[in-house]
MIDOSE-1310 file (N, C-alpha, C; in nm, 2 decimals, decimal comma, always signed):
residues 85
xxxx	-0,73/-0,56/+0,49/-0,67/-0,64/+0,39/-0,69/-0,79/+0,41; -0,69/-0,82/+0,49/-0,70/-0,99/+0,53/-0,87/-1,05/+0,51; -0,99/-0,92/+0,58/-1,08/-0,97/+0,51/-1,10/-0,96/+0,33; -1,04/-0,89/+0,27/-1,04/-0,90/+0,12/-0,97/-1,06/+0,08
xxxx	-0,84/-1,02/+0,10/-0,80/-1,16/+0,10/-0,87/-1,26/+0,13; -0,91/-1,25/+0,26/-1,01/-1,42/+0,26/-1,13/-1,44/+0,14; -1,21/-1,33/+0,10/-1,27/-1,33/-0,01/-1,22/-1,38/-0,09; -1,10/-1,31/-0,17/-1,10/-1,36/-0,28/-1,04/-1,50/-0,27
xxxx	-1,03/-1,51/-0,18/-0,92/-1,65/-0,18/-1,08/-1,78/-0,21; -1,14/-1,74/-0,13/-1,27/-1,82/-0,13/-1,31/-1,79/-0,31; -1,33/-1,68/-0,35/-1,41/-1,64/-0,48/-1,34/-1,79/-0,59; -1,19/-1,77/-0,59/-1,04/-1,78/-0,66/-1,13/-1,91/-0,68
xxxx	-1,13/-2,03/-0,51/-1,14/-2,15/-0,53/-1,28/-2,17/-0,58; -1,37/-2,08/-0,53/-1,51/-2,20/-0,59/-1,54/-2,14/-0,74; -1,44/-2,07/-0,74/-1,44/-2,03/-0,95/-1,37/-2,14/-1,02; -1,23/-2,21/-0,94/-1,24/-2,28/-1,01/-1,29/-2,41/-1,00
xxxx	-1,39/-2,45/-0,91/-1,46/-2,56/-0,94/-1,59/-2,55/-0,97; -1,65/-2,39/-0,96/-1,82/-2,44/-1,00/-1,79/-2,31/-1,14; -1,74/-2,25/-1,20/-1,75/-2,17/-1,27/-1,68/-2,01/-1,22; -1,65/-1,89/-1,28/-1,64/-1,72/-1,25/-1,79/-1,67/-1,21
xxxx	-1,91/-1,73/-1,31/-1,99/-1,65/-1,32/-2,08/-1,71/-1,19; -2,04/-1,84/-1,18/-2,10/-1,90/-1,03/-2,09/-1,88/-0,89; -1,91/-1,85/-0,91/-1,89/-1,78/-0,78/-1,88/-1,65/-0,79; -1,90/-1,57/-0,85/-1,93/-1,41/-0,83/-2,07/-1,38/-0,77
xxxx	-2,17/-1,44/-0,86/-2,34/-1,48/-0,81/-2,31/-1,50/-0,65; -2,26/-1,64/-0,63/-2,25/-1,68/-0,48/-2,16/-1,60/-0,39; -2,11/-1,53/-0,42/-2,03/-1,43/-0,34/-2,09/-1,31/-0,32; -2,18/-1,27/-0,36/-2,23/-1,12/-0,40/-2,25/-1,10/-0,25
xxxx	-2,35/-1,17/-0,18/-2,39/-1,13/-0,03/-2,26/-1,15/+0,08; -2,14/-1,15/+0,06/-2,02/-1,10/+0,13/-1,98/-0,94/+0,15; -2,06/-0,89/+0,01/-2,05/-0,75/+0,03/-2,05/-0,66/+0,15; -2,21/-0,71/+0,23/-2,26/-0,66/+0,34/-2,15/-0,69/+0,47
xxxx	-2,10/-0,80/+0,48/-2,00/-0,78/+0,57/-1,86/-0,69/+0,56; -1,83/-0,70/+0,43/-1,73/-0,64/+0,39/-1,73/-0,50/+0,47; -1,88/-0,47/+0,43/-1,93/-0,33/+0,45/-1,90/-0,29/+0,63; -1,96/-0,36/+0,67/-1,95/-0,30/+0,82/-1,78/-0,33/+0,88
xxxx	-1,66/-0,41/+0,78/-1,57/-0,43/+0,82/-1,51/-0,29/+0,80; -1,55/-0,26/+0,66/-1,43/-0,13/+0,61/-1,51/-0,01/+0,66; -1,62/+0,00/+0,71/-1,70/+0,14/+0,72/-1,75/+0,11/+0,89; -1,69/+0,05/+0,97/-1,69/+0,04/+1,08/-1,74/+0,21/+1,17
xxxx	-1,68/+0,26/+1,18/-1,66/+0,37/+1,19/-1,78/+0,49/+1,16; -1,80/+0,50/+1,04/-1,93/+0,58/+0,99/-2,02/+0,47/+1,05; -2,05/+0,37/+1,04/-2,18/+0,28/+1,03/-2,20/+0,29/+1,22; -2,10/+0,32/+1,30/-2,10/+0,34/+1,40/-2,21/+0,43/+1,49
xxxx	-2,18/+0,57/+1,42/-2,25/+0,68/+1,44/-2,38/+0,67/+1,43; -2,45/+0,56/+1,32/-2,57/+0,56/+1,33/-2,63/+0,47/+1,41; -2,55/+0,37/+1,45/-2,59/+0,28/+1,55/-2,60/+0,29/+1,67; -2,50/+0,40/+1,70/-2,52/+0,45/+1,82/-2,70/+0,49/+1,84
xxxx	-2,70/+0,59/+1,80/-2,86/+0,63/+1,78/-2,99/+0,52/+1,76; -2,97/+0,38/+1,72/-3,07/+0,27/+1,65/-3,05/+0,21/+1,76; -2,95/+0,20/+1,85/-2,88/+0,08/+1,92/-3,05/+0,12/+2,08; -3,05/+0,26/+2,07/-3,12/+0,26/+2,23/-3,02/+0,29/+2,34
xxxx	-2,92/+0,30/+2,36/-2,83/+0,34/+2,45/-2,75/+0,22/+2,50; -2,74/+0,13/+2,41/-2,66/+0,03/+2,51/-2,51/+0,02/+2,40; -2,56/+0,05/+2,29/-2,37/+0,13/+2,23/-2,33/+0,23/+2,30; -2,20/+0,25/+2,31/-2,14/+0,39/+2,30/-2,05/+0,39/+2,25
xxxx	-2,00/+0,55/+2,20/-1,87/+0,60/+2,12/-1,78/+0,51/+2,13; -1,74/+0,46/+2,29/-1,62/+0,40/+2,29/-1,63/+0,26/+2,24; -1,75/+0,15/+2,26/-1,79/+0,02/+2,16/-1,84/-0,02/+2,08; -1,91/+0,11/+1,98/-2,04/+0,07/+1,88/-1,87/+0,03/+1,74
xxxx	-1,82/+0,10/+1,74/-1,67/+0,06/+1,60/-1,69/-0,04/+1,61; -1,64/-0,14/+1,74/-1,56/-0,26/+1,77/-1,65/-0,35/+1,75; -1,79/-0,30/+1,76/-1,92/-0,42/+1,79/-1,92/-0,43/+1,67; -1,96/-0,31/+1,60/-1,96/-0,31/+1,43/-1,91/-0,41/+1,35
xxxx	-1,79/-0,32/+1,42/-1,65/-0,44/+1,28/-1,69/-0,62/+1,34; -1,69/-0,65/+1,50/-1,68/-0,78/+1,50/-1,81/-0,87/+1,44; -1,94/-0,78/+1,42/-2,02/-0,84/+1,40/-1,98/-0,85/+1,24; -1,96/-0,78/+1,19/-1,90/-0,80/+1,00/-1,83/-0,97/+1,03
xxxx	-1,66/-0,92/+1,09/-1,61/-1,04/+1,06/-1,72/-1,16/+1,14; -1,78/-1,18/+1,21/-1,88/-1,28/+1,25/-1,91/-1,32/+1,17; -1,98/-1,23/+1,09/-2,08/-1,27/+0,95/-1,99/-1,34/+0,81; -1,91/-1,26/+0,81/-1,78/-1,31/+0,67/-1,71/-1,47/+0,71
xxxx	-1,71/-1,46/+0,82/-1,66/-1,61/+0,89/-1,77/-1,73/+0,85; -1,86/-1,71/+0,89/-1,98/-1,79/+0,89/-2,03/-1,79/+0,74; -2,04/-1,71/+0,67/-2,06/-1,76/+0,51/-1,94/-1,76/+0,47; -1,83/-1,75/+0,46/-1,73/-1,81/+0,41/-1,72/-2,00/+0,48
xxxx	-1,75/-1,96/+0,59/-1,77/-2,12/+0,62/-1,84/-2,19/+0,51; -1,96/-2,11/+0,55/-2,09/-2,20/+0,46/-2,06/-2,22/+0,31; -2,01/-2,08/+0,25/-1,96/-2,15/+0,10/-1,85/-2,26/+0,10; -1,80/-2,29/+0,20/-1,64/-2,38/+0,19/-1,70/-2,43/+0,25
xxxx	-1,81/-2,56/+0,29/-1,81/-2,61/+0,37/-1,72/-2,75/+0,35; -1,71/-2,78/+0,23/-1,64/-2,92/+0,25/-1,52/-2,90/+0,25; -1,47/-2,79/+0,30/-1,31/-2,79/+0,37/-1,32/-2,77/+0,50; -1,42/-2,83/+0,59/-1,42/-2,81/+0,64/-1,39/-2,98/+0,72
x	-1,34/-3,01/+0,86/-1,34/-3,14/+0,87/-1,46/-3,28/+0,91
C-alpha cells in the first residue's frame, strides 16, 4: 500500500503541473518496480534459478522486493527532483 501511495501521490502532483496525459506517459516505467514489489515472491522462484546460487529461498523475496523499492525510490526521486533540496 505505501508503494502505491507514493505513486500516486507523485502521478497526483506532476499531473497537476505538467498535464494527466504527461504524467501517466512519465509514470508508465514505475510499473516495473511496482512489479517486483507486489510479486516478490513468484519473481523469487525464478531468480533463484538465474541468480547461479548466490540467492536462496530464504533471501531471493527480500532481495527482490528491496531491489523494486531501490528502483521506485530513485525514479520517483528523479521525477520529483525539484523537491528535492
Amino acid at each position: 500500500m505505501t508503494s502505491l501511495a507514493l505513486v500516486a501521490g507523485s502521478l497526483a502532483r506532476y499531473a497537476m503541473t505538467h498535464g494527466t496525459g504527461f504524467s501517466v506517459r512519465g509514470h508508465a516505467g514505475l510499473i516495473f518496480p511496482l512489479v517486483l514489489i507486489w510479486l516478490a515472491e513468484e519473481l523469487a522462484e525464478k531468480a533463484i534459478d538465474a541468480s547461479g546460487g548466490w540467492l536462496t529461498p530464504s533471501n531471493a523475496d527480500r532481495i527482490v522486493r528491496l531491489v523494486g523499492w531501490l528502483w521506485l525510490i530513485v525514479m520517483l526521486l528523479h521525477r520529483n527532483r525539484d523537491l528535492l533540496p
